[in-house]
C-alpha atoms as one frame of an Amber mdcrd trajectory, in Angstrom:
protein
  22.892 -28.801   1.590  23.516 -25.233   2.297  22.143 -24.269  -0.815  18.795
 -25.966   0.281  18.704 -24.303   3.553  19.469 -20.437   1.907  17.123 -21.270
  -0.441  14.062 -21.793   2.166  14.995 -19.159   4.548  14.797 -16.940   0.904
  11.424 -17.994   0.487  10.748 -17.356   3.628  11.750 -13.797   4.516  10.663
 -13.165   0.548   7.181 -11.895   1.659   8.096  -9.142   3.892  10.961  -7.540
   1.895   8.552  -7.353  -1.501   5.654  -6.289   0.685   7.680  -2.824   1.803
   9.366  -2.050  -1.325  10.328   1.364  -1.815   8.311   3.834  -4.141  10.052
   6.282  -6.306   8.870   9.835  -5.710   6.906  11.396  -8.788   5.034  14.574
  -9.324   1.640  15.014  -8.866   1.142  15.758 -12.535   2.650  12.605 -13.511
   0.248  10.947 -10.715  -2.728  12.241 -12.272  -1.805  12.017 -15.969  -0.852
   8.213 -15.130  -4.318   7.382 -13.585  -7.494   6.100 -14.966  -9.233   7.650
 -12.289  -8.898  10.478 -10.102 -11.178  11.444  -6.636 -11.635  13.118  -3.011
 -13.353  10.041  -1.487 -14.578   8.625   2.108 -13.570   5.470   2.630 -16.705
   4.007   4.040 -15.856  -0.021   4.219 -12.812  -2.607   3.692 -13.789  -6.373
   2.181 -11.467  -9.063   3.380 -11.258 -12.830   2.801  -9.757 -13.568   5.470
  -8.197 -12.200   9.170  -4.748 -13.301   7.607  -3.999 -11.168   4.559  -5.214
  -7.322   4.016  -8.172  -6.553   2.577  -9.297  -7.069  -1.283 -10.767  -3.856
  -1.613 -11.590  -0.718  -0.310 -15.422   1.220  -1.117 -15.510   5.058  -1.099
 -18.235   7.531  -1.006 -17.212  10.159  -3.824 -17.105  13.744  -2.305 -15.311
  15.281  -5.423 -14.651  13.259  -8.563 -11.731  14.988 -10.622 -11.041  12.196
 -13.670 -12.870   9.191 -14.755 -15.656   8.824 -11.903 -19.147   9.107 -12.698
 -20.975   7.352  -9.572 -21.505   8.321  -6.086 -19.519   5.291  -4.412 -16.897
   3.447  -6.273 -14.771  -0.011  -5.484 -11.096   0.109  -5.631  -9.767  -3.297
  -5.947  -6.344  -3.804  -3.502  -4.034  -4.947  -6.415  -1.142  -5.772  -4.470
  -3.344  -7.206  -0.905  -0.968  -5.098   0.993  -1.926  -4.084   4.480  -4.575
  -1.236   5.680  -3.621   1.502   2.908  -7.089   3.334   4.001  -8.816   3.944
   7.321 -12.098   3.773   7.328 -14.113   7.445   8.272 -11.292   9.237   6.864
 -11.140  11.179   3.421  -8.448  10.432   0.899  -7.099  11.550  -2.434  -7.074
   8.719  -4.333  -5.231   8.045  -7.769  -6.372   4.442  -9.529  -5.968   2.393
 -12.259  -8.545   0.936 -14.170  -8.522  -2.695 -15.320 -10.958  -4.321 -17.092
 -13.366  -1.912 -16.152 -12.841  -2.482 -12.630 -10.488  -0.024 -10.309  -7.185
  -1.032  -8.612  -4.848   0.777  -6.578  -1.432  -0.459  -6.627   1.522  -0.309
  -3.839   2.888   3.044  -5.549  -0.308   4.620  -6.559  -0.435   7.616  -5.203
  -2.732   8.601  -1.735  -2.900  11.431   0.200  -5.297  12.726   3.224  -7.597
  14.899   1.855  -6.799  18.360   3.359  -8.343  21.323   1.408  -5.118  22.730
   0.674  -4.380  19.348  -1.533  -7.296  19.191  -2.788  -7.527  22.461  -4.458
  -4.163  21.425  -6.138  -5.539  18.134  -7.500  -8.590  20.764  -8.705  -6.258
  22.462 -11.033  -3.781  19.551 -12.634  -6.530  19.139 -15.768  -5.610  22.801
 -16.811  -2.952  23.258 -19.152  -0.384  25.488 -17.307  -1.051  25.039 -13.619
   1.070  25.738 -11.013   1.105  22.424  -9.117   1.832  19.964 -11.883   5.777
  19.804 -10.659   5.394  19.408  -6.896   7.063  15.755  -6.044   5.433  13.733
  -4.158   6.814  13.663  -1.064   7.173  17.630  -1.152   3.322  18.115  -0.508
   3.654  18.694   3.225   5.314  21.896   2.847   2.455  23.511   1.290   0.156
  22.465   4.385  -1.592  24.930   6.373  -0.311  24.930  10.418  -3.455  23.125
  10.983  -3.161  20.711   8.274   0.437  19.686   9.218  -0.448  18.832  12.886
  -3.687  16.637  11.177  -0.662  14.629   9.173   0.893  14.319  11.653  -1.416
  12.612  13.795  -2.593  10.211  10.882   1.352   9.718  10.024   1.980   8.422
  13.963  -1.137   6.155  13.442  -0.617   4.715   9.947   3.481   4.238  11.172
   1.642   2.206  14.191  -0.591  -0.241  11.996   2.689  -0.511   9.443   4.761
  -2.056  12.451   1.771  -4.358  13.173   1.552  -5.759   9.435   5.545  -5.540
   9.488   5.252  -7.902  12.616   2.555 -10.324  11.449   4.175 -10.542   8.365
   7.607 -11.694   9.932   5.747 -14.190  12.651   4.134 -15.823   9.137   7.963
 -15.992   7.344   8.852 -17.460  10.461   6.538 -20.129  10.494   7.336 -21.201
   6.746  11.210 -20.740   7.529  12.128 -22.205  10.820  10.389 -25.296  10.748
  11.509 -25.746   6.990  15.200 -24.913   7.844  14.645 -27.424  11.209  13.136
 -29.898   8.907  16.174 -29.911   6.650  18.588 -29.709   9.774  17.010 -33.487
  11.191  17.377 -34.524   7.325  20.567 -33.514   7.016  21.626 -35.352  10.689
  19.621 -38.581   9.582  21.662 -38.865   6.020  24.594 -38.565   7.971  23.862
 -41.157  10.673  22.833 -43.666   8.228  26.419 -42.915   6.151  28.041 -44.242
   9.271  26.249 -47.119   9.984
């Protein structure tokens, strides 16, 4: 019977651990040689089906296409439905994938705020020998402007804000699969053995 019981609070608490798996760091060249498509977008609206998950997909308004855009608004499918990725109003780098024509962004595609200073690197990573092309990932805020570092950090307190809330509703969900699955098992368990003694 213990087996059971690990086995549904597993299931349970399954969710939230895949939903804020870590992310190797790559370069940017890798990034952009790995992706179908490449822009400086707005995003201007979020589609949802319902209040409970995140939403399905995100639409931009293309400021800058770099690779594999040819429209002035584009829909990026949320492959993995995980949380608010994009705030709407606010301009991103975005790296996608394309599937079957349409565009997905995955948990470890790469996103960044679209501050000039990034932007003009992104500019360059089609040319052969650029100077950018090796600059991990997670290196990127060193090469910010004063300005630009105060802006991330304003959107990093924000984004870290909305991550606790999905962190949170994703937990209160586990917890309504797991506790009254592991309570259910519990009165089982207590019936089989008050019937053994009768």
């Amino acid at each position: 019977m213990k087996v059971i019981v690990i086995f549904f609070i597993s299931i349970s608490v399954f969710t939230v651990n895949s939903a804020f798996a870590d992310c190797a760091p790559a370069t940017l060249q890798h990034h952009y040689d790995s992706s179908d498509a490449v822009f400086h977008g707005t995003m201007i609206s979020a589609q949802y089906e319902d209040d409970k998950s995140g939403p399905t997909s995100w639409t931009f308004a293309i400021q800058e296409p770099f690779k594999g855009i040819d429209s002035k608004e584009v829909i990026v499918n949320n492959a993995d439905k995980y949380g608010e990725r994009f705030k709407q109003g606010l301009d991103y780098l975005v790296f996608a994938e394309d599937n079957q024509q349409q565009l997905e962004f995955h948990l470890c595609n790469f996103q960044y705020y679209a501050f000039p200073t990034i932007v003009d690197m992104v500019s360059h990573l089609d040319e052969p020998s650029n100077p950018y092309g090796n600059i991990l990932q997670n290196q990127l805020d060193r090469h910010l402007t004063e300005i630009e570092k105060i802006q991330l950090e304003k959107h990093s307190e924000n984004f870290a804000n909305e991550r606790q809330k999905e962190r949170d509703r994703l937990f209160g969900q586990a917890m309504l699969i797991g506790i009254p699955s592991t309570i259910g098992i519990g009165v089982a368990v207590m019936w089989i053995k008050t019937m053994r003694k009768k």
